[in-house]
C-alpha positions, 0 to 999 in steps of 0.5 A: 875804778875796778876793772872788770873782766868778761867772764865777770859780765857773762857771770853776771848776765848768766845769773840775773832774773827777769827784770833785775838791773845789775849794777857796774858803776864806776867800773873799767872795761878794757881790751874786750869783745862783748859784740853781739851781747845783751846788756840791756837793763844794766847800769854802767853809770860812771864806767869807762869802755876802752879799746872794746868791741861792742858792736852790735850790743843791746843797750836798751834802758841801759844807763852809760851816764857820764860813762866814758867810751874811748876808741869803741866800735858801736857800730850798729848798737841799740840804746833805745831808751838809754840814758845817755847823759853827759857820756863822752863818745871819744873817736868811736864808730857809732854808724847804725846805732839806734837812739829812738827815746834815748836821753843824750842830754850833755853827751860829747861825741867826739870824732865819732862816726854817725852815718845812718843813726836812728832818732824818733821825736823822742830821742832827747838828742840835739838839746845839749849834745855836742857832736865834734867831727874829724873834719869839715866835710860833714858840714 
C-alpha cells in the first residue's frame, strides 16, 4: 500500500478538471487532518485511513469500497451517493454524517458513533450492514 501525504492530495485536487475522478486505490492515509476538504469524485477504493481527521469532509460519489477507516472523526461528513460497500468503520465518530443514496451494502461499523446520521429510502444502508455498538445502551 503506498502512503500518500496531504500535500500529495492537495496537489491532486489543485490539478484536477471539472468532473475528473482521481484515483487512490490502495493507498494509506496516516496521522492527517483533511477536515473540511472536498473529496468528492474520487476513488479511494481499497485505501485505508488511520488516526485522520476528516471531519466534515465531502465524500459525495466518492467510492471508499472496501476501504478501511480506523480511529477517524467523520463527524458531520457527506457521502451522499457514495459507494460504501464492504468498507470497514472501526471506533470512528460518524455522528451527523450524511448517507442519502449511499450503497453501504456489506459495510461494518464498529464501535462507531451514530448519533443524528441522515438516510433517504435511497440509502442502501440496513440491507447487509453490520453495525457493532460499544455497548447495550443503544438497544
Amino acid at each position: 500500500m503506498k502512503e500518500i501525504t496531504k500535500e500529495t492530495l492537495l496537489k491532486a485536487m489543485k490539478s484536477r478538471d471539472a468532473g475528473e475522478h482521481p484515483v487512490f486505490r490502495e493507498c494509506e492515509f496516516k496521522d492527517m487532518d483533511l477536515s473540511g476538504m472536498d473529496l468528492h469524485n474520487m476513488d479511494f477504493t481499497l485505501s485505508s485511513f488511520q488516526n485522520v481527521n476528516l471531519e466534515r469532509v465531502n465524500f459525495e460519489n466518492c467510492s471508499v469500497e472496501n476501504a478501511l477507516f480506523d480511529g477517524n472523526s467523520l463527524h458531520g461528513a457527506n457521502f451522499q451517493n457514495a459507494n460504501m460497500k464492504t468498507a470497514a468503520f472501526r471506533g470512528c465518530d460518524m455522528r451527523e454524517c450524511n448517507f442519502k443514496g449511499a450503497n453501504l451494502y456489506g459495510a461494518v461499523l464498529e464501535h462507531a458513533k451514530l448519533d443524528d446520521i441522515q438516510s433517504d429510502e435511497a440509502t442502501q444502508w440496513f440491507h447487509a450492514c453490520t453495525v457493532r455498538r460499544p455497548d447495550r445502551s443503544w438497544l
